[in-house]
N, C-alpha and C positions, 0 to 999 in steps of 0.2 A: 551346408547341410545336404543332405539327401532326402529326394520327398518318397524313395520308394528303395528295396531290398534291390542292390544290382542297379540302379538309375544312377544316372553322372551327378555331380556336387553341384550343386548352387549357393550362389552370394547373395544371401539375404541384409538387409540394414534393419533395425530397431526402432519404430517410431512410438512415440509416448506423448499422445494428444497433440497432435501434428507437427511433434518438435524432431527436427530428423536430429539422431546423434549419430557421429559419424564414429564410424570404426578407430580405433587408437589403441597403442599398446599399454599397459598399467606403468603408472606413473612406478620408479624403486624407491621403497620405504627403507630409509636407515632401518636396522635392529636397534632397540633400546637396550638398556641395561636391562636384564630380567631381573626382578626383588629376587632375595635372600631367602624368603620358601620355594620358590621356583629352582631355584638354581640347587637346594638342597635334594628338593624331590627327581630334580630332573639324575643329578648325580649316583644317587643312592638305588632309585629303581627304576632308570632306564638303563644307565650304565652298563648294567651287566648285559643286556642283549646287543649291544652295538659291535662290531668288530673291533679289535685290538686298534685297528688304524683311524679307526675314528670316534674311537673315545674320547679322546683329549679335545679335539674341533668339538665336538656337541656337545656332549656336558663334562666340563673341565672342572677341579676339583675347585669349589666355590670359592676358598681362601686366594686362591689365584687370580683370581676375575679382578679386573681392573675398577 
């Protein structure tokens, strides 16, 4: 963080009632299958705003989904 507009970064740590927790990156969470309205709504109205090329990676036509 920066303690000031233009001052150099500093490394701060997080303490929570004198428990140090150390710095660590987030654990990777598999993706779940998304339910069957999810996957419907995501298809139908978000679709149209995505690029041609990433249509199919984000929301792929439901009946396809594994």
């Amino acid at each position: 963080m920066r303690t000031g507009v233009g001052c150099p970064r500093v490394k701060v740590t997080v303490d929570m009632d004198g428990v140090h927790i150390p710095y660590q990156r987030p654990q990777i969470v598999d993706a779940i299958r998304l339910i069957q309205n999810k996957q419907d709504y995501l298809y139908k109205s978000v679709r149209t705003y995505l690029s041609d090329t990433n249509k199919d990676a984000t929301c792929p036509c439901p009946e396809t989904q594994l």
